[in-house]
Structure formats: C-alpha cells, structure tokens
C-alpha positions in Angstrom: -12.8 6.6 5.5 -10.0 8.5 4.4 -7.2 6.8 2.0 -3.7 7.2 2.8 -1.9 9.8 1.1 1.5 9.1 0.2 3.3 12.4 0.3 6.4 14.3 -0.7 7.0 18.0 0.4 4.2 19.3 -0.9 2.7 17.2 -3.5 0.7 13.9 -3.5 2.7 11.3 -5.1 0.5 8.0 -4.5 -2.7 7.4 -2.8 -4.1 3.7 -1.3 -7.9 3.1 -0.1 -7.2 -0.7 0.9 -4.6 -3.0 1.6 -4.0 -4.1 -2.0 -3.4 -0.1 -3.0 -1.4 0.1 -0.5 0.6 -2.7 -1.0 0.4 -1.5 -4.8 1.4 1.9 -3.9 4.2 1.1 -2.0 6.1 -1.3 -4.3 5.3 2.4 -7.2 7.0 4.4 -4.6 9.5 1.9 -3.7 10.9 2.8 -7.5 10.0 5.9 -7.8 10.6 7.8 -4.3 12.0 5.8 -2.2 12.9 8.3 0.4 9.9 9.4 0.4 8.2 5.8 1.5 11.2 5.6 3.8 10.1 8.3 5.6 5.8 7.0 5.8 7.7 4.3 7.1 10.2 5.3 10.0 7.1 7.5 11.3 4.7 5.0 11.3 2.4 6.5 9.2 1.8 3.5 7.2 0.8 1.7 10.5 -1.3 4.3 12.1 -3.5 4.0 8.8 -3.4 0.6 8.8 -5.1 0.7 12.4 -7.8 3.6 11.2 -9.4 1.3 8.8 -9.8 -1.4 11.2 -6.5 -3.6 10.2 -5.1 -3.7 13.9 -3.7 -7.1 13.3 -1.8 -5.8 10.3 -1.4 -2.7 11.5 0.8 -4.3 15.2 2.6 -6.7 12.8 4.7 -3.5 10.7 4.3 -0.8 13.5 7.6 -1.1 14.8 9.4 -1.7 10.9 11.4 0.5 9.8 12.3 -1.8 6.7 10.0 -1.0 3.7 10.7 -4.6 2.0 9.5 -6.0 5.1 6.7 -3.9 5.1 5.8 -5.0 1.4 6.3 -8.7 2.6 3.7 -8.5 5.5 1.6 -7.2 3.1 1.4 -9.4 0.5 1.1 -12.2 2.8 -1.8 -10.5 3.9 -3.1 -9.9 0.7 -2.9 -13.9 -0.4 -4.3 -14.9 3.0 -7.1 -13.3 2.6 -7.7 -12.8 -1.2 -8.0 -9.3 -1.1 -6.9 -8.6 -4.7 -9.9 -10.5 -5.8 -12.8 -8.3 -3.9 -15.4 -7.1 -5.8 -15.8 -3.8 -4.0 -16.8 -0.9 -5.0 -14.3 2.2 -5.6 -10.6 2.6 -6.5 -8.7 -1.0 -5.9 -5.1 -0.7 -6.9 -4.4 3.2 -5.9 -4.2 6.2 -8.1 -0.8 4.8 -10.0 -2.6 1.9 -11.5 -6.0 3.7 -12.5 -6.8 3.6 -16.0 -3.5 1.2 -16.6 -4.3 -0.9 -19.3 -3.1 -4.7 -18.8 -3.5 -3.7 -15.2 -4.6 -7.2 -14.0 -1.2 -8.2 -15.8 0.6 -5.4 -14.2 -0.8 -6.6 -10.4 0.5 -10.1 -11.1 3.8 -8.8 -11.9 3.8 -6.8 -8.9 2.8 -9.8 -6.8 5.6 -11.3 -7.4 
C-alpha cells in the first residue's frame, strides 16, 4: 500500500505508513507546518487514506473534522486501544521524521502525551 504523503507546494515534508506514523507525523507537522496539516485536514485527505488501508472505522470517525487536535485525539485513542505503538511489524513505524532519532522510544512517549 502506498503511505500517506504529507505535502507542501512541492516538497514532501512528512510521510506515515500506519496509524502510529501518522499520528506521529501529524503532531511533527502540527509544529512545524501547521498550515500545511490544516489543509490534509479540511480536504480530507487524512480520512480518505485512513479508509485505503482498511481503517474505515477510523477513517468515518475524523472524516468530517476540520480540527487537527481532534484529529490527533481520535488517533491516539486509537493507538492505546489497540496497542499499535507496540507492533512488531515489519517496515518504517513512526514516519520518516522519527527514523534514525536516537531516544526515539523516549521521543514517542513524549509525543503520546
């Protein structure tokens, strides 16, 4: 499947495979280009992806949020419902922000709060 490409004009500022880089992702882009995540937002982007990957509970709960911090919310409840920050999977698990970050299982507490 393809991740979700957080963009801005016409660069690649963030990118999410899962819910947890997503979620990750968001709260990056939340400080550093806000607008930017605004916009994913508003256009439903954020949902539409949600709903490609097979998250079409997730994906119904934010589609009509225009509200990133309610966005982020939804997600980490998600997140701590179903453990997903503990999978064991295979590939990139905290989007392209956090790869290579050392502390990073430090850093995703933080961010969980």
């Amino acid at each position: 499947m393809e991740p979700f490409y957080f963009r801005s004009f016409d660069r690649t500022i963030g990118i999410a495979c899962d819910v947890p880089s997503l979620y990750y992702e968001m709260k990056c882009q939340a400080l550093y280009d806000k607008a930017a995540l605004d916009y994913h937002a508003k256009e439903g982007h954020i949902s539409m992806w949600l709903d490609y990957i097979g998250e079409h509970d997730l994906a119904e709960s934010i589609k009509n949020q225009n509200q990133t911090e309610l966005i982020l919310n939804i997600l980490k409840d998600k997140i701590k419902e179903n453990n997903h920050g503990n999978s064991k999977k295979g590939g990139m698990q905290h989007g392209s922000g956090h790869k290579g970050m050392k502390g990073g299982q430090k850093h995703r507490e933080e961010m969980m709060r």
